[in-house]
C-alpha positions as a printed NumPy array, in Angstrom:
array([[  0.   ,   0.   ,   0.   ],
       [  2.532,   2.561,   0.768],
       [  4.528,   1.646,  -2.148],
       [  1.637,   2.338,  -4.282],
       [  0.778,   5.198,  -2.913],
       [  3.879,   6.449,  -3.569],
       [  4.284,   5.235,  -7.031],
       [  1.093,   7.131,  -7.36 ],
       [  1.934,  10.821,  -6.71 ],
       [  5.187,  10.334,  -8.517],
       [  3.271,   8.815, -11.507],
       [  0.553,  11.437, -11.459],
       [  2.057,  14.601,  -8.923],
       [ -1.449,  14.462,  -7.612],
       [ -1.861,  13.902,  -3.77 ],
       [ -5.46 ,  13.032,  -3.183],
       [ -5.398,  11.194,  -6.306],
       [ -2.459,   9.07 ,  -4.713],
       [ -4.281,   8.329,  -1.447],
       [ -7.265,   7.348,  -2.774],
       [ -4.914,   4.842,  -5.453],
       [ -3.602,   3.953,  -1.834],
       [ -6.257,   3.231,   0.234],
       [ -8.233,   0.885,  -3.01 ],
       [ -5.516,  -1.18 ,  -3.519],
       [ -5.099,  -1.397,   0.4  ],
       [ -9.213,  -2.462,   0.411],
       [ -9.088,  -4.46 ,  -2.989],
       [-10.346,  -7.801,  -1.591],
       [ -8.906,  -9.646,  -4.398],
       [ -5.611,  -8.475,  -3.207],
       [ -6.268,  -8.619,   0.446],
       [ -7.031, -12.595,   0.128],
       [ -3.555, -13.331,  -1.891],
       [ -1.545, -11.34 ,   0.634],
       [ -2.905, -13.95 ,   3.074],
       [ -2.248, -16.828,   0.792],
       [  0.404, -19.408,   0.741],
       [  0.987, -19.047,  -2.728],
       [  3.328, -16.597,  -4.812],
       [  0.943, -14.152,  -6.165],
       [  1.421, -11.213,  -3.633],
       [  5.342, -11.011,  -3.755],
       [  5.146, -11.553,  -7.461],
       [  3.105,  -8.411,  -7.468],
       [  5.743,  -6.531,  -5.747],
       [  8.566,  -7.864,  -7.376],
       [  6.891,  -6.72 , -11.056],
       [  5.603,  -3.244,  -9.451],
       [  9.099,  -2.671,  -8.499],
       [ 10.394,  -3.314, -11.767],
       [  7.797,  -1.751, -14.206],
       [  9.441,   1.337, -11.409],
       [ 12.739,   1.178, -11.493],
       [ 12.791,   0.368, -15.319],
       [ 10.714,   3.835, -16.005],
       [ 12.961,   5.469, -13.413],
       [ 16.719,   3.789, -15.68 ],
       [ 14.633,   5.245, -18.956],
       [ 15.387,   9.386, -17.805],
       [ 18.654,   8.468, -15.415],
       [ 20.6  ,   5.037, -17.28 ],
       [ 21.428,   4.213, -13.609],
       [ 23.717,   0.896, -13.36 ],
       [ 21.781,   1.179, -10.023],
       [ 17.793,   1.034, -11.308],
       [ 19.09 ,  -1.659, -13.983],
       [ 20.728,  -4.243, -11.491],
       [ 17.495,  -3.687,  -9.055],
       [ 15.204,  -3.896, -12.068],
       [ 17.04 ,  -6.843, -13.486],
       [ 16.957,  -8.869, -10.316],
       [ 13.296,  -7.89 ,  -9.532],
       [ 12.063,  -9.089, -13.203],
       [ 14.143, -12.012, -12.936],
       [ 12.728, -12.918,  -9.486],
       [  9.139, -12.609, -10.282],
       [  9.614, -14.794, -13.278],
       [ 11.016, -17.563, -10.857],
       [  7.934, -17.209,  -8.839],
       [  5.477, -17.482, -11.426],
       [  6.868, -17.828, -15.41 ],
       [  3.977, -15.262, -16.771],
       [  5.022, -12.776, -14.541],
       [  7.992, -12.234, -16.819],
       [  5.999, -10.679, -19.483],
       [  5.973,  -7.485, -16.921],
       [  9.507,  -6.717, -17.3  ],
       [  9.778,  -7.956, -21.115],
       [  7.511,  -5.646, -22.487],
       [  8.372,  -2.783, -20.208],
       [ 12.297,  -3.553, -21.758],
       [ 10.628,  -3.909, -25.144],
       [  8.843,  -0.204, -24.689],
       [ 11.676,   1.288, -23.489],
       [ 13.807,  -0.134, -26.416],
       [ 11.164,   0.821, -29.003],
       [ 11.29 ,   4.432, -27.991],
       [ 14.717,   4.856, -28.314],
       [ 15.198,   3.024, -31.296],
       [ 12.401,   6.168, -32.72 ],
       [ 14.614,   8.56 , -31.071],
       [ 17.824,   7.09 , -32.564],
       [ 16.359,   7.585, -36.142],
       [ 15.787,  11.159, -35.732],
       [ 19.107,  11.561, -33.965],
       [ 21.047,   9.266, -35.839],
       [ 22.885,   8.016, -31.995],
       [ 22.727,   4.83 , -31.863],
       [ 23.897,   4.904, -28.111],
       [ 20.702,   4.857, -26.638],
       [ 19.539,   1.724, -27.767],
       [ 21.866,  -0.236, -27.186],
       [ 22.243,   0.718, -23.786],
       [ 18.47 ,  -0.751, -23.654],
       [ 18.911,  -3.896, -25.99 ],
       [ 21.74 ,  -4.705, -23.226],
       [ 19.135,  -4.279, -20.073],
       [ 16.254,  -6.049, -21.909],
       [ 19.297,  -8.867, -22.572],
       [ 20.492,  -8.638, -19.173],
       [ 16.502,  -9.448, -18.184],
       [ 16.468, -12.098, -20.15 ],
       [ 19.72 , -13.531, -19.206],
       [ 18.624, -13.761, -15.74 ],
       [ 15.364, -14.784, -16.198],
       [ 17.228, -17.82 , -17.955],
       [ 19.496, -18.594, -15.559],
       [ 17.005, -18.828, -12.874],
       [ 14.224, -20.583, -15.179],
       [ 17.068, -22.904, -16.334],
       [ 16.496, -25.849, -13.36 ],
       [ 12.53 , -25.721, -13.95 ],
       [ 13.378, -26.37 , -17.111],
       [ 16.094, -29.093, -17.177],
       [ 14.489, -31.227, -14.418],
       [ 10.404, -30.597, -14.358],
       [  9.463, -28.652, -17.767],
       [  6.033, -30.531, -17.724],
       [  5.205, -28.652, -14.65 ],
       [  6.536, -25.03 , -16.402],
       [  4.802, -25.167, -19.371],
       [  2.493, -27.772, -19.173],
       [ -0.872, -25.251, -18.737],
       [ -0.322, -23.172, -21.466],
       [ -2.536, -23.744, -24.828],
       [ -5.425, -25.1  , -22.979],
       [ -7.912, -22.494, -22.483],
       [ -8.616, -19.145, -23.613],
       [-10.598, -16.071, -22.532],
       [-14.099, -15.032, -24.134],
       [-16.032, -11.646, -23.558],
       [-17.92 , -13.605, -20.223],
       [-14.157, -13.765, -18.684],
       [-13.38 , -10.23 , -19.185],
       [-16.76 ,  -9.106, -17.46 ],
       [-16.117, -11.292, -14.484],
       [-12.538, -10.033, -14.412],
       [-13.818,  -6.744, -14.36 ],
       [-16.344,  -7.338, -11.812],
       [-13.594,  -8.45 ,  -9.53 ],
       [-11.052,  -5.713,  -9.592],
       [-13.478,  -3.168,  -8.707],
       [-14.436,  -5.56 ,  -5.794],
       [-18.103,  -6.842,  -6.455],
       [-19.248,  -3.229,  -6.82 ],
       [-23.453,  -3.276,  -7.486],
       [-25.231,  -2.243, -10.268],
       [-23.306,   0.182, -12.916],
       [-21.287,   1.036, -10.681],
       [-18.418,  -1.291, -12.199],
       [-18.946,   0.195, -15.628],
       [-18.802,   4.093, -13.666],
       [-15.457,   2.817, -12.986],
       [-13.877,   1.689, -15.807],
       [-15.407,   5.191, -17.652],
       [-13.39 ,   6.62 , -14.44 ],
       [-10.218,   4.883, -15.534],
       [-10.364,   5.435, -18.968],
       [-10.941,   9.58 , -17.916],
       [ -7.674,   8.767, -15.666],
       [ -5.652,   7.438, -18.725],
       [ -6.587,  10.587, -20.528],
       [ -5.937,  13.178, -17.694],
       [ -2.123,  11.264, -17.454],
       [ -1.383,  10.984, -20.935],
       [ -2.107,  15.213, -21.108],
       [  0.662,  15.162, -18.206],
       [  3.199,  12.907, -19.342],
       [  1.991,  10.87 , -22.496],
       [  5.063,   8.37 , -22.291],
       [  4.385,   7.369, -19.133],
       [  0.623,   6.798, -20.233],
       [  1.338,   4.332, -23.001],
       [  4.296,   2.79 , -21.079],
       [  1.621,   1.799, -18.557],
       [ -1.46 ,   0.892, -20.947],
       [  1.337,  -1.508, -22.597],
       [  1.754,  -2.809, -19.29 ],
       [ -1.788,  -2.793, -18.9  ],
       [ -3.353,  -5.072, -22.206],
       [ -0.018,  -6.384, -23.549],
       [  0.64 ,  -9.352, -21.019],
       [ -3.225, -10.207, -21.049],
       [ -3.005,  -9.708, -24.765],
       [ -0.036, -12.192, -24.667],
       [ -1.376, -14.337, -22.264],
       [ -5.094, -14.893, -24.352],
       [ -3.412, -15.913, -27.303],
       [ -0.901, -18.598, -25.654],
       [ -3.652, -19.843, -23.83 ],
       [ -3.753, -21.395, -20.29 ],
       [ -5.58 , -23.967, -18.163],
       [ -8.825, -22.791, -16.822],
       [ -8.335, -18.779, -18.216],
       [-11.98 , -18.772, -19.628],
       [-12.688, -18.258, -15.944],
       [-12.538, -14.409, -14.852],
       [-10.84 , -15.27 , -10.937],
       [ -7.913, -17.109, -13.274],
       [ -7.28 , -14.745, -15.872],
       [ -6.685, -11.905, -13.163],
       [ -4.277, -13.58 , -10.628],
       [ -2.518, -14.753, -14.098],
       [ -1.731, -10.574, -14.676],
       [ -2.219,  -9.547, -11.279],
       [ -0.85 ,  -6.135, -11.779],
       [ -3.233,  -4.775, -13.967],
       [ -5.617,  -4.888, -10.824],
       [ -3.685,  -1.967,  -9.594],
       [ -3.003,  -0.096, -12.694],
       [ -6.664,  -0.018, -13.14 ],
       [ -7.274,   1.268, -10.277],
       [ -4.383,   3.911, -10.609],
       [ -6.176,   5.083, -13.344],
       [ -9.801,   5.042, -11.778],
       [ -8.212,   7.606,  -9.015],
       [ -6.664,   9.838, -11.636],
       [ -9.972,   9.893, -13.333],
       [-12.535,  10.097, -10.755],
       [-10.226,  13.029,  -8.931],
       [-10.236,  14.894, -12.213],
       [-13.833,  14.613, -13.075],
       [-14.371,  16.084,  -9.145],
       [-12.247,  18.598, -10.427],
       [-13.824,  19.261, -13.689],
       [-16.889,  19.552, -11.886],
       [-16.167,  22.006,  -8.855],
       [-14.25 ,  23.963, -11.133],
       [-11.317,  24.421,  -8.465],
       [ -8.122,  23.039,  -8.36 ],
       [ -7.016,  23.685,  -5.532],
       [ -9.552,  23.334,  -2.782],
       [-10.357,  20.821,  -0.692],
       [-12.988,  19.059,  -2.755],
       [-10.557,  16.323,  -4.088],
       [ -9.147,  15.439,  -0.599],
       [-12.904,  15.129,   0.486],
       [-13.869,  12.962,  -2.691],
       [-10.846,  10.966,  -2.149],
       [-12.005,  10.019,   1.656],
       [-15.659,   9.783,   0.767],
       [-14.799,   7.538,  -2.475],
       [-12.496,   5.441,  -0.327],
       [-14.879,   4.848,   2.696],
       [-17.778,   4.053,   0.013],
       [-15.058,   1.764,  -1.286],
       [-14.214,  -0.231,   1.456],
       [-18.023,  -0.286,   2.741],
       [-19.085,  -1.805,  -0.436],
       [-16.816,  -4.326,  -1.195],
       [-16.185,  -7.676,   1.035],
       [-12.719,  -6.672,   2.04 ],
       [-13.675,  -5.989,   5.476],
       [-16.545,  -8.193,   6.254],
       [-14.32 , -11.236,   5.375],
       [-11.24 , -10.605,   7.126],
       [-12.784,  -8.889,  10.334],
       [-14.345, -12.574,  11.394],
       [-12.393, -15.197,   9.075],
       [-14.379, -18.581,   9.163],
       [-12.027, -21.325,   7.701],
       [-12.919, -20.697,   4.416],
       [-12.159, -17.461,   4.065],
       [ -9.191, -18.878,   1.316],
       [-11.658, -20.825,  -0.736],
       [-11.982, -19.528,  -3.692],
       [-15.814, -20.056,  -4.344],
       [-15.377, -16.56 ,  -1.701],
       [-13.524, -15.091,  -4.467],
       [-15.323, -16.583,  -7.938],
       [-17.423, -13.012,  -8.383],
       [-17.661, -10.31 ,  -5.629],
       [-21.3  ,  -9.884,  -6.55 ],
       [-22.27 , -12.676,  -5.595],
       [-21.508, -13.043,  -1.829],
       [-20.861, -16.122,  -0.214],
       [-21.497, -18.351,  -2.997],
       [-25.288, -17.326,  -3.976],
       [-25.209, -17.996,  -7.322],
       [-25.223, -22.052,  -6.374],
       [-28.435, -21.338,  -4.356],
       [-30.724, -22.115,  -7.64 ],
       [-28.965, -25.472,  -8.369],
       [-30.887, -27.722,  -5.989],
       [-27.945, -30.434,  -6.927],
       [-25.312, -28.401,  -4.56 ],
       [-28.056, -27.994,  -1.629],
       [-26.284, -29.413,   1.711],
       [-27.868, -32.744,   3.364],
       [-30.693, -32.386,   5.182],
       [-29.223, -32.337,   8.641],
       [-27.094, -29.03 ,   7.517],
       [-30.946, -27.877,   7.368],
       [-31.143, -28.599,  11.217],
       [-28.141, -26.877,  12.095],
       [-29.107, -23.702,  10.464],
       [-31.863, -23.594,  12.777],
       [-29.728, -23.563,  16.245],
       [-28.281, -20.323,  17.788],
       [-24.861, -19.743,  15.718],
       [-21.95 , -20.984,  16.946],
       [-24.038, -23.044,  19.753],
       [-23.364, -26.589,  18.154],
       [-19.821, -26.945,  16.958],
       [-19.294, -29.944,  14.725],
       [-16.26 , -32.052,  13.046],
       [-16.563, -33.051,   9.769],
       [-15.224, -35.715,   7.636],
       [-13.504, -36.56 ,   5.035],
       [-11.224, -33.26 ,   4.986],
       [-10.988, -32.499,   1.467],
       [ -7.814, -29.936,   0.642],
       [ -8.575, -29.222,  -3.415],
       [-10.985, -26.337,  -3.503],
       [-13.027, -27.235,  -6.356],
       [-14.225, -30.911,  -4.766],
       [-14.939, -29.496,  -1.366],
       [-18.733, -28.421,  -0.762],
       [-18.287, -27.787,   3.013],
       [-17.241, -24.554,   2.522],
       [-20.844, -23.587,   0.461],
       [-22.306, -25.76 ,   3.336],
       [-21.195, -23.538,   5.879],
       [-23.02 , -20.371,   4.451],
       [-26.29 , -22.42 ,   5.926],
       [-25.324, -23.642,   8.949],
       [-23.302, -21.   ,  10.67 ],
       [-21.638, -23.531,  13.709],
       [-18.041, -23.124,  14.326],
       [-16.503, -25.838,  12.169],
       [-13.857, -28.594,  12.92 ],
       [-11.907, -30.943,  10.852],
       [-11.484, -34.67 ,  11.364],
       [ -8.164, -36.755,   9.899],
       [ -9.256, -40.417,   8.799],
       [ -6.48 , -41.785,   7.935],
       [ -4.89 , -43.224,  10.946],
       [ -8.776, -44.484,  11.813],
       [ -9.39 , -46.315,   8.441],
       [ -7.559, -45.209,   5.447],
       [ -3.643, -46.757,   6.637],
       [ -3.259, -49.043,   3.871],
       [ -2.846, -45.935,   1.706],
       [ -0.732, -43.121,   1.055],
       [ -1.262, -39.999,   3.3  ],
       [ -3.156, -37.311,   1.564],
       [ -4.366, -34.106,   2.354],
       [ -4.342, -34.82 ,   6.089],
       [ -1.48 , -33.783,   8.171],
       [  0.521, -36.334,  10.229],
       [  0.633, -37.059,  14.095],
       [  3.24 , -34.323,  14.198],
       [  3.893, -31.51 ,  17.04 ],
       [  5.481, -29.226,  14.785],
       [  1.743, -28.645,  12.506],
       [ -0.195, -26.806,  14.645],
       [ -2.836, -26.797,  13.076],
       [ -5.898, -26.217,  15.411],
       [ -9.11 , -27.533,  13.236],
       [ -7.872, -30.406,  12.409],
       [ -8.327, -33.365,  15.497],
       [ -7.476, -37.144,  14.604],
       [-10.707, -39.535,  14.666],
       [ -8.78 , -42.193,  16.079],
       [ -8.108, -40.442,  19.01 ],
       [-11.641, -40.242,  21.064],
       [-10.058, -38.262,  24.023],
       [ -8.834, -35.646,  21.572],
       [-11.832, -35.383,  19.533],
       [-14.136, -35.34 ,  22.915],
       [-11.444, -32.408,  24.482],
       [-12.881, -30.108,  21.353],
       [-16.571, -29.62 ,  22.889],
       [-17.638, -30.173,  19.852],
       [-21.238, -31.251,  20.043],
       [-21.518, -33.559,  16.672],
       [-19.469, -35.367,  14.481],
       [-20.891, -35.324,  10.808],
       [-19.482, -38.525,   8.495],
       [-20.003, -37.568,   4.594],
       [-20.846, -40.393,   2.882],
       [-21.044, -39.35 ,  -0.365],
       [-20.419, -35.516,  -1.675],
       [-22.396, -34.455,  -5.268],
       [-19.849, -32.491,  -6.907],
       [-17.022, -33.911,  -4.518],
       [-14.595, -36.587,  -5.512],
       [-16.253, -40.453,  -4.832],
       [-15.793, -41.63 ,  -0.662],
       [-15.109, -45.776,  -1.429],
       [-14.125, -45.647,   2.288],
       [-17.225, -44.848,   3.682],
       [-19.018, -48.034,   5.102],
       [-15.441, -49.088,   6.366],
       [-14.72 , -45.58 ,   8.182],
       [-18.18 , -45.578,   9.226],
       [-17.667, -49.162,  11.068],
       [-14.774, -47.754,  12.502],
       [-16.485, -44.553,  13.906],
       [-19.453, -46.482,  15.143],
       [-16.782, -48.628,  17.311],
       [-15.385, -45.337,  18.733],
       [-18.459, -43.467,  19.349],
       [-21.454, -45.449,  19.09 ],
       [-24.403, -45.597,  16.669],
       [-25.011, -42.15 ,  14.46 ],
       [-28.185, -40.1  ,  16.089],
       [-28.91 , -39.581,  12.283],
       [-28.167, -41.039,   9.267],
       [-29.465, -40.576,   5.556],
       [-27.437, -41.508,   2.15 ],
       [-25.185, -38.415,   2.673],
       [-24.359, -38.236,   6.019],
       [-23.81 , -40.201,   9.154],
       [-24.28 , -37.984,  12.305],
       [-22.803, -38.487,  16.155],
       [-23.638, -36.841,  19.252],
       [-20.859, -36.939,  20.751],
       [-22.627, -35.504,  24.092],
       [-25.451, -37.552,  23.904],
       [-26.317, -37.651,  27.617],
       [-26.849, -32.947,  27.22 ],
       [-30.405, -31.657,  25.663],
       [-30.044, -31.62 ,  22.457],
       [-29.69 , -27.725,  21.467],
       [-32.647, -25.67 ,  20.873],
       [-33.775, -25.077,  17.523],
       [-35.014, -21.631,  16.272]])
């Protein structure tokens, strides 16, 4: 956030316009959920905002300084996630372009070679980093690409996203913002304005044609060029400062710093940022929370009866909130087979996590369950096997998933259900989904609503 904000007013000289470029990308929930993921995206960000910098910065001052830091920030990003790369290649290839323009009116041919020898340096150590990947695993580099490709329904999600799930026309208000904002910087400093659109459609541009698995989907296509997230909305504060501007008529009052706090408390009110980190529930990482902001908490499933939750999720959702804690069963870790997260937006108990493979599942590899291991700490997940363990929770029921629609097939279930049932008695309920325990069966059952 601060380096944005900075980036900002030296981009656009324009301090409410840089605050309120600050405080969106510090409320953009798309970016708030990858800075708390355990996956590359948010340092790659950094890494290629630091470059697309410092390589504008070595275009006016051919600093040995801005090239090494640019260099080893392009290169890094690329090791982190191969797309990412595009950021500092075309940014190399802009820079070159212009000066091989200037060069024909000047007839120097300094200049560009002084920027075919950083783009080369870029792509030198982009090489030498990408050179293991691609001697030992180059399956796993390149082996998504030319699968999938983008349509007009991906670009509206996309859009939806970046401006955070924003109702109505108000999404479409702010792309007409950033398109004003584009204008208003290219009046200022018109290189700087292309250099960024380039930055801005090129690696999309690049990335549509190649292709990649699963880019048709909007959530994909924008973690795939995460930085146009917060060149858009760069733009959209340019352009909705201006237009405040335009329409006071006064440049220098206080009416910009006031539309940049109202626009940024309207901002963060309206989008999920907030809401979804104030109270994480444990699936505050799935990314069914992240599919389309406009559709909170996975609504858009609610008219496909086939992804409804078992009946006894029904019963739940009828007790006091957080009055009837229960473990469930088989923990699934890939995203896109696990319905307990789009059951949890009916029940609203405090969830737990039980590990089956020590109870029923040893004559098979561990997966997706951690081991019996001091060092994980990981506190909502509780071994089935272990009846003291699961009983020290206070967790009032113990739900066995029998079978999943939309989830990956349970073969295991009668045999972990015999197992269970030797542990902790016969289920209090039991349909062709589930398998329910009370595991506090001599209480009063809670009250239902």
């Amino acid at each position: 956030m601060p380096l944005c904000g900075w980036l900002a007013w030296r981009a656009a000289r324009d301090a409410p316009a840089a605050s309120l470029c600050a405080f969106l990308v510090c409320g953009a929930p798309f970016l708030v959920m990858w800075s708390r993921f355990a996956r590359p995206y948010a340092v790659t960000l950094l890494l290629c905002t630091g470059c697309i910098a410092a390589l504008w910065g070595w275009r006016g001052r051919r600093s040995p300084g801005l090239a090494a830091a640019a260099i080893a920030m392009g290169a890094l990003a690329a090791w982190f996630h191969v797309i990412a790369g595009l950021y500092g290649a075309v940014a190399c290839l802009f820079i070159f372009g212009e000066d091989v323009l200037r060069a024909r009116r000047s007839r120097s041919a300094r200049r560009p070679l002084q920027s075919f020898a950083l783009g080369a340096g870029m792509a030198i150590a982009m090489g030498l980093l990408l050179a293991a990947p691609w001697i030992e695993d180059r399956q796993s580099l390149f082996g998504k690409s030319g699968i999938d490709h983008p349509g007009w329904a991906t670009i509206e999600r996309m859009i939806a996203i970046v401006w955070g799930g924003l109702p109505g026309w108000l999404p479409a208000l702010a792309c007409v913002c950033a398109a004003c904002g584009v204008v208003a910087l290219g009046r200022r400093d018109r290189p700087l304005a292309a250099y960024l659109v380039a930055l801005g459609v090129l690696p999309g541009a690049i990335l549509a044609i190649i292709g990649a698995t699963s880019i048709f989907q909007g959530q994909n296509f924008l973690r795939y060029q995460l930085p146009v997230l917060p060149l858009l909305l760069f733009f959209a504060s340019i352009g909705a400062i201006n237009v405040v501007r335009g329409a006071m008529r006064d440049r220098a009052g206080p009416h910009a710093w006031i539309a940049a706090a109202a626009l940024s408390a309207a901002y963060l009110a309206a989008t999920p940022a907030i809401a979804q980190v104030a109270r994480p529930d444990p699936w505050y990482a799935h990314i069914n929370y992240h599919w389309d902001y406009r559709y909170r908490r996975m609504d858009y499933l609610r008219a496909d009866r086939s992804y409804d939750p078992p009946a006894f999720y029904r019963k739940l959702a009828r007790i006091a909130p957080g009055a009837a804690t229960i473990i469930e069963a088989p923990f699934e870790w890939e995203a896109p087979y696990d319905q307990l997260a789009y059951y949890a937006t009916f029940h609203r108990q405090k969830e737990l996590f039980g590990m089956l493979h020590d109870l029923c599942l040893q004559d098979r590899p561990r997966l997706g369950e951690v081991p019996r291991d001091p060092r994980f700490r990981f506190r909502l997940f509780v071994f089935l096997d272990d009846p003291a363990a699961v009983r020290a929770t206070g967790a009032r029921y113990l739900v066995l998933h029998l079978s999943v629609p939309h989830g990956k097939p349970f073969p295991d279930a009668a045999r972990c259900l015999a197992k269970l049932e030797g542990l902790y008695g016969m289920p209090t309920q039991q349909d062709d989904r589930v398998a329910v325990f009370d595991l506090r069966p001599g209480e009063a059952p809670p009250k239902l609503q």
